[in-house]
C-alpha distance (Angstrom), angle and dihedral (degrees) to the residues before:
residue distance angle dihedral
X1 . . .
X2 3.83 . .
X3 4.11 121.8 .
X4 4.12 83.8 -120.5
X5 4.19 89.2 54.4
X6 3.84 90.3 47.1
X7 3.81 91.5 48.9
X8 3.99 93.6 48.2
X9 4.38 89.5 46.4
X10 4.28 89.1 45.8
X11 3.36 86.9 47.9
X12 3.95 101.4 44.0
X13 3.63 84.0 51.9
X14 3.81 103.5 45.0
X15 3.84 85.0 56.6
X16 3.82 93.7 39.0
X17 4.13 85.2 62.7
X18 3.45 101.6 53.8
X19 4.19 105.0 29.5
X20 4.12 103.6 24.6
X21 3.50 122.5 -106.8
X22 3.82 94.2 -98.2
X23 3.83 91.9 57.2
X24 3.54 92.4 46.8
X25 3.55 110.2 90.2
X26 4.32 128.3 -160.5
X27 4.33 84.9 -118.0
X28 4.29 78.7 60.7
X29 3.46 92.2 49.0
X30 3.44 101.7 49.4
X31 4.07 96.2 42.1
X32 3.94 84.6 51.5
X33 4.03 86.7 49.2
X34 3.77 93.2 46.9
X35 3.92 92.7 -127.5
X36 3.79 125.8 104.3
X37 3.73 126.8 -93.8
X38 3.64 90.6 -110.7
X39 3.66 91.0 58.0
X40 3.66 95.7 52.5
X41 3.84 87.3 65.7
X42 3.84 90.9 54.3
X43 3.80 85.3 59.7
X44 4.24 102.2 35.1
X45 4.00 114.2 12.1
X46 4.15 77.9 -153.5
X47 3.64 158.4 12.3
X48 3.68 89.7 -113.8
X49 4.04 87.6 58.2
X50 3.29 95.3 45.9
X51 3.68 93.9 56.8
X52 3.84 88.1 52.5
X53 3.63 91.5 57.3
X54 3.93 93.3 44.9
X55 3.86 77.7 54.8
X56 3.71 97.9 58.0
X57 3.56 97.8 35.5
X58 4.09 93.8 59.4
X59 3.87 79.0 41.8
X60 3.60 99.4 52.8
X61 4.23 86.8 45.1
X62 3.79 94.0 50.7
X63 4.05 85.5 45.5
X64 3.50 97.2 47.3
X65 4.12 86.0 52.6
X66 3.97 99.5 47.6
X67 4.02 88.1 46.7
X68 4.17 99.9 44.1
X69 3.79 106.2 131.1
X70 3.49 87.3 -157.3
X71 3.90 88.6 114.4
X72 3.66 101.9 32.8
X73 3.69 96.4 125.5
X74 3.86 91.2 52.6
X75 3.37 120.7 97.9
X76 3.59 118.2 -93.9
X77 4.07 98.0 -101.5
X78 3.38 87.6 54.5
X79 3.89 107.2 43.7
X80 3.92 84.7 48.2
X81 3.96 90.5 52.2
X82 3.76 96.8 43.9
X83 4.42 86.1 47.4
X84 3.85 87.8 58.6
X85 3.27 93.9 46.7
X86 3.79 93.4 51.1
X87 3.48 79.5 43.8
X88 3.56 102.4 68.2
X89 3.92 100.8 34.8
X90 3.79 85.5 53.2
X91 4.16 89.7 53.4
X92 4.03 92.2 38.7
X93 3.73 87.9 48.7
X94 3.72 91.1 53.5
X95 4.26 92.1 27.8
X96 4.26 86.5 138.9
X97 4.00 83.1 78.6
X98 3.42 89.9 54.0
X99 3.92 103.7 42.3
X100 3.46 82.7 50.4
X101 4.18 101.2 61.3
X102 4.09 80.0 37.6
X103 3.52 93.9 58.2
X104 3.69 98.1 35.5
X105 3.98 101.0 30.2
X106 3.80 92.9 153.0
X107 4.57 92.7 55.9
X108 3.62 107.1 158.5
X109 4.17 103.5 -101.9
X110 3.65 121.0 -147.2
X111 3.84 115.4 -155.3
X112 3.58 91.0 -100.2
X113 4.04 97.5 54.1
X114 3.82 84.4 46.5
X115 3.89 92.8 54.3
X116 3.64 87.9 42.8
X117 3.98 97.4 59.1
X118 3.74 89.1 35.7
X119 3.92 86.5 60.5
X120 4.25 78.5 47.4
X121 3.88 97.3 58.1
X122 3.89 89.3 36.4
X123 3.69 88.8 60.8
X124 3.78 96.5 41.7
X125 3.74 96.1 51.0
X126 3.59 90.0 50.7
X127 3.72 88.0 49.8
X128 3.57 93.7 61.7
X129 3.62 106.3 35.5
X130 3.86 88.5 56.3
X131 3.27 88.6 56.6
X132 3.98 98.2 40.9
X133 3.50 79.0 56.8
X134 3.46 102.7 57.0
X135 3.77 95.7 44.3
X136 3.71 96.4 45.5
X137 3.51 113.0 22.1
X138 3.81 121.5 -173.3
X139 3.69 92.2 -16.6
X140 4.40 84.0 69.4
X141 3.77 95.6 33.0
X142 4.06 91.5 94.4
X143 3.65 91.0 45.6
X144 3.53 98.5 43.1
X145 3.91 104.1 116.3
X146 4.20 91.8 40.3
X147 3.84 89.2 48.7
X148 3.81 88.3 54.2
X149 3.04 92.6 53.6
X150 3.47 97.9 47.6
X151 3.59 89.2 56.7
X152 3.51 98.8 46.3
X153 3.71 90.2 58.4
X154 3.31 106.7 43.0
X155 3.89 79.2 51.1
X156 3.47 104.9 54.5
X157 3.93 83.7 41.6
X158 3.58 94.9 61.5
X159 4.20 88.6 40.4
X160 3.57 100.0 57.9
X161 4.44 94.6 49.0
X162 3.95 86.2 46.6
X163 4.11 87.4 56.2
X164 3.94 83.1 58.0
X165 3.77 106.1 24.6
X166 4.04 111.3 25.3
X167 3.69 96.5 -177.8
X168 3.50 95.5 121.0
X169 3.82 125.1 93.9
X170 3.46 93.9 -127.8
X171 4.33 93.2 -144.7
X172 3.65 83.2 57.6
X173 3.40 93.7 54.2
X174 3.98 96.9 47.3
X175 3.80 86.9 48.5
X176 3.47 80.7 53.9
X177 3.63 109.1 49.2
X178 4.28 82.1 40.7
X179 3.89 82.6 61.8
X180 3.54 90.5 46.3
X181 3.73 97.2 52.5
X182 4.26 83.3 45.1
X183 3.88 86.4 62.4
X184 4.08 94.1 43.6
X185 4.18 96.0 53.5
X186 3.68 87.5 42.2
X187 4.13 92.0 57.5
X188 3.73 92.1 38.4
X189 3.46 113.8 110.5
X190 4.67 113.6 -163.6
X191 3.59 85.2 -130.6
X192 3.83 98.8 60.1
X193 3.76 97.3 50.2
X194 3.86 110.0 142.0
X195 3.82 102.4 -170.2
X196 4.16 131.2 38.5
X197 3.34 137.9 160.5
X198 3.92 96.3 -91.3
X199 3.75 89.3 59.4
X200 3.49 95.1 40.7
X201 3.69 101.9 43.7
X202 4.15 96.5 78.5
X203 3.40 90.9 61.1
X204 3.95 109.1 34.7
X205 3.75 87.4 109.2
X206 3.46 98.7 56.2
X207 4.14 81.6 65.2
X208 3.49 114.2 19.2
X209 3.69 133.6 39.6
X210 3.98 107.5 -171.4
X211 4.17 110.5 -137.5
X212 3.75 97.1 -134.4
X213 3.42 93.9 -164.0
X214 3.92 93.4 67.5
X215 3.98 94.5 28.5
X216 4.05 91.4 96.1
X217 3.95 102.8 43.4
X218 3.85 89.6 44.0
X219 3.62 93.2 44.8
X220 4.17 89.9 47.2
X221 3.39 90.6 51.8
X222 3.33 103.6 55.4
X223 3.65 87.6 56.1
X224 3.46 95.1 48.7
X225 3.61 82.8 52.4
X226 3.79 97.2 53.1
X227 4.03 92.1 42.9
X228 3.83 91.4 53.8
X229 4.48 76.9 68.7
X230 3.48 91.1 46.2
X231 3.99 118.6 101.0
X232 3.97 89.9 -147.6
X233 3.94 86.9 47.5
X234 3.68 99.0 127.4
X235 4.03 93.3 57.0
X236 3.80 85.0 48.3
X237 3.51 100.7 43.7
X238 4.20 87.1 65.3
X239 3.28 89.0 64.6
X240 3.52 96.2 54.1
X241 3.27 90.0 52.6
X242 3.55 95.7 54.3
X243 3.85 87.0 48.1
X244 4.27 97.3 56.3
X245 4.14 85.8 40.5
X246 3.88 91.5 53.1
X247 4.29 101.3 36.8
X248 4.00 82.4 49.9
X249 3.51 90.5 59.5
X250 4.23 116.2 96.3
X251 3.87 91.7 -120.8
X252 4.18 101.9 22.7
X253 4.04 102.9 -157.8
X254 3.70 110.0 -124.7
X255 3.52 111.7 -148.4
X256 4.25 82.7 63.5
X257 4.04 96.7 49.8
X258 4.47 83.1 46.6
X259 3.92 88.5 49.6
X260 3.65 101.2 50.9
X261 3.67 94.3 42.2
X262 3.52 90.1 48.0
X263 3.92 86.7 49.8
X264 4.11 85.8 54.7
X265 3.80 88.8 44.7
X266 3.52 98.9 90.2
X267 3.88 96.4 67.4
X268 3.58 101.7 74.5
X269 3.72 100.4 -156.6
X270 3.81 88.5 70.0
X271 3.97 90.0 45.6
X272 4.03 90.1 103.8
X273 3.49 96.3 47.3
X274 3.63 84.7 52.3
X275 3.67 97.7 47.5
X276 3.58 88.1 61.3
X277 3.65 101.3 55.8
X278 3.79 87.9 46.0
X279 3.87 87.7 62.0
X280 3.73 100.1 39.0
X281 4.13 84.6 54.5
X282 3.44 97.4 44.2
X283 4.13 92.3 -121.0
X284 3.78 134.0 179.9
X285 4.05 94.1 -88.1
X286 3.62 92.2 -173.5
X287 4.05 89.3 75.0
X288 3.53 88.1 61.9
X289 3.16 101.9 44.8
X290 4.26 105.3 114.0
C-alpha cells in the first residue's frame, strides 16, 4: 500500500470517529489529507471503496499480529499470550476503526465489505482454536467452538472498556483472561458441550468466508509451530517440508500431501491443523478418522 493510500484510509477514519461516516464527505477527506478532491478519486473512485480498503488494511494489521513469528520458539502458552497482547495494542492503537463500527453498528455493507470481515472472523477463529488446541489438547477438542466463543467475548468485552478507560495493563489482563479460560476447560464437562461442528457447519457461511489462498501456509505453520514442541520434531519437521515443497507446486500430487499428514497424524495436538488441510484438499477423511 502506498504512504498517500495510508494517509487518505487514517484520515477517512479519524473523521469517520468523530462525525459518522455518512456526514463525512470525500471534499472532508481530502482537505484532512492535504490533497485535492480530484486526487482522492485517482486513489478510491468512491466512498464505498474506500471503506473496503479501510477494511483490509485493519485486516491485514490484525493479521500481521496473530501470525508474527516473533515467538515461535516459545512455548505455546506463551506465544498465544504475547499474540493477544499484540493484539490489543495493535486495535487500541488504531481504536478510531473500532469507535467507528460501535457508533455506526448498522453501516450499510456491500458484498465486498461483507466478504472482507468474513475473511476477518475466519482468521480470528482459526487463531484461537489453534491455540486452544495447543494448550488443551483433546481434553478442549469437544468444546472447541463454545470455548471460542468464550474467548472472543470476553475479549471484545475487555476491548471496547479499554477504548474508554485504559487503566488496565493490558499483559495483565491477557494473563488474566488466559487464567480465566484455565478455570472454564477445567469445569467443562464432554457431555455438556453446547456447540460442534455438526451444528455449526449450516451456518459457517453466514460468518466466515475461508481465504483459500492463505488456508495452506497458515495451516502449515501452525504445525510447524506445534512440531518445533514436539520431542520427535526433527522426524516431523521432514514432512513438513515435504508438505510446503509439494502444495507450492502448480499441480500438488495428492497421494504425497495425504501421506505426510497422515505421517503427522499420530500427534494429536496437530490433529486440527490437519483436519483442515484434509478438507481444503478434498482427502480421504475416513483415514483419519481415530
Amino acid at each position: 500500500m502506498s504512504e498517500k493510500n495510508q494517509l487518505i484510509i487514517e484520515s477517512a477514519i479519524k473523521l469517520f470517529s468523530i462525525n459518522s461516516i455518512s456526514s463525512t464527505s470525500i471534499q472532508d477527506i481530502a482537505s484532512e489529507s492535504g490533497i485535492s478532491k480530484g486526487a482522492f478519486y485517482l486513489h478510491f473512485k468512491s466512498k464505498d471503496a474506500l471503506l473496503i480498503a479501510i477494511i483490509d488494511y485493519y485486516s491485514d494489521m490484525i493479521t500481521k499480529s496473530i501470525q508474527n513469528k516473533a515467538y515461535d520458539t516459545l512455548p505455546a502458552r506463551e506465544q498465544y499470550i504475547h499474540k493477544l497482547t499484540d493484539l490489543f495494542e495493535c486495535i487500541l492503537q488504531h481504536k478510531d476503526f473500532i469507535l467507528v463500527q460501535m457508533r455506526e453498528p448498522s453501516i450499510p455493507l456491500t458484498e465486498e465489505m461483507k466478504s472482507s470481515l468474513k475473511r476477518l472472523n475466519y482468521k480470528s477463529n482459526q487463531f484461537h482454536q489453534s491455540y486452544l488446541q495447543q494448550l488443551y489438547g483433546d481434553e478442549a477438542k469437544p468444546f472447541v467452538w463454545d470455548l471460542t466463543f468464550m474467548i472472543d467475548g470476553l475479549f471484545h468485552s475487555y476491548l471496547k472498556f479499554l477504548i474508554y478507560a485504559p487503566v488496565i495493563d493490558i499483559r495483565d489482563l491477557v494473563h488474566f483472561v488466559i487464567k480465566r479460560l484455565d478455570s472454564l476447560v477445567e469445569g467443562l464437562d464432554a457431555e455438556q458441550a453446547l456447540l460442534s461442528d455438526e451444528l455449526i457447519s449450516p451456518f459457517m457461511t453466514e460468518f466466515y468466508e475461508e481465504e483459500t489462498s492463505e488456508t495452506v501456509p497458515f495451516e502449515l505453520s501452525e504445525l510447524r509451530s506445534l512440531i518445533s514442541e514436539l520431542e520427535n520434531k526433527d522426524d516431523l519437521l521432514v514432512s513438513i517440508d515435504i508438505l510446503e515443497e509439494e502444495t507450492n507446486q502448480q499441480n500438488p500430487r495428492l497421494p504425497v500431501i495425504q501421506g505426510m499428514l497422515l505421517n503427522l497424524h499420530s500427534e494429536s495436538v496437530l490433529r486440527q491443523a490437519i483436519q483442515k488441510l484434509v478438507t481444503h484438499y478434498h482427502l480421504n477423511d475416513s483415514l483419519f478418522n481415530d
